[in-house]
C-alpha positions, 0 to 999 in steps of 0.5 A: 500500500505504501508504494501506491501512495508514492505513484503519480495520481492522474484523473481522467474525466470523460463522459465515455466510458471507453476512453476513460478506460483507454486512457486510464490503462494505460496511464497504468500500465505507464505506472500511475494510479489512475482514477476515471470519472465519467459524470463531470458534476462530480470532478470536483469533489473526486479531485478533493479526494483524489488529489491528483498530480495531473487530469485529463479532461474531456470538454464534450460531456453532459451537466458541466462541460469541459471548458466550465470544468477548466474554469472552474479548477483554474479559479480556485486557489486549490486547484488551479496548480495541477496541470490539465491535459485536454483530450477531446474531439473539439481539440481545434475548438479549444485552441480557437478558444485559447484554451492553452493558457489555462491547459498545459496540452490540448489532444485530439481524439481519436487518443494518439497515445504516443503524444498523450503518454509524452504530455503527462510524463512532461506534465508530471515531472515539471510539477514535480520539479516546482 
């Protein structure tokens, strides 16, 4: 148990079922712990609980859509350090949005997991040099 409390935490929020499970093996198998959350309203309190060193966010999703999602987590004092890597099929409406200064990557999907596993082990190592 000791051991799974020094792994990196990763989040991933997305509404799919199968892509949350997608990314999260193999956020695994790169040998984080991982947990998914597919019902966006309840993020924040899992994010709370998780403490997460990175998310993955979806901005496609019932209730509260990723870009109020990433709102809201930068707003707050608490949360706004962890960095986000959005994973979505609205990649080019994010960039249009400029989402980038609020997340740290912006991927499309289809999921290219050569890029997304070079985003979170970027993303996880420069949070831990802070």
């Amino acid at each position: 148990m000791g051991e799974e409390n020094n792994k990196d935490r990763i989040l991933i929020i997305d509404d799919e079922p199968n892509i949350a499970n997608l990314i999260s093996d193999f956020c695994d198998e790169l040998g984080f712990t991982v947990k998914a959350v597919n019902d966006s309203s309840k993020a924040f309190d899992t994010i709370r609980e998780f403490k997460p060193d990175l998310i993955t966010l979806d901005l496609q999703m019932p209730k509260v859509d990723g870009f109020e999602l990433l709102n809201q987590l930068k707003a707050d004092p608490d949360t706004r350090h962890i960095p986000v890597i959005i994973v979505s099929i609205l990649a080019g409406e994010a960039e249009r949005q400029g989402l980038l200064s609020a997340a740290q990557a912006i991927l499309g999907k289809p999921i290219n997991l050569g890029k997304l596993r070079d985003k979170v082990t970027e993303y996880v190592h420069e949070k831990k040099e802070e």
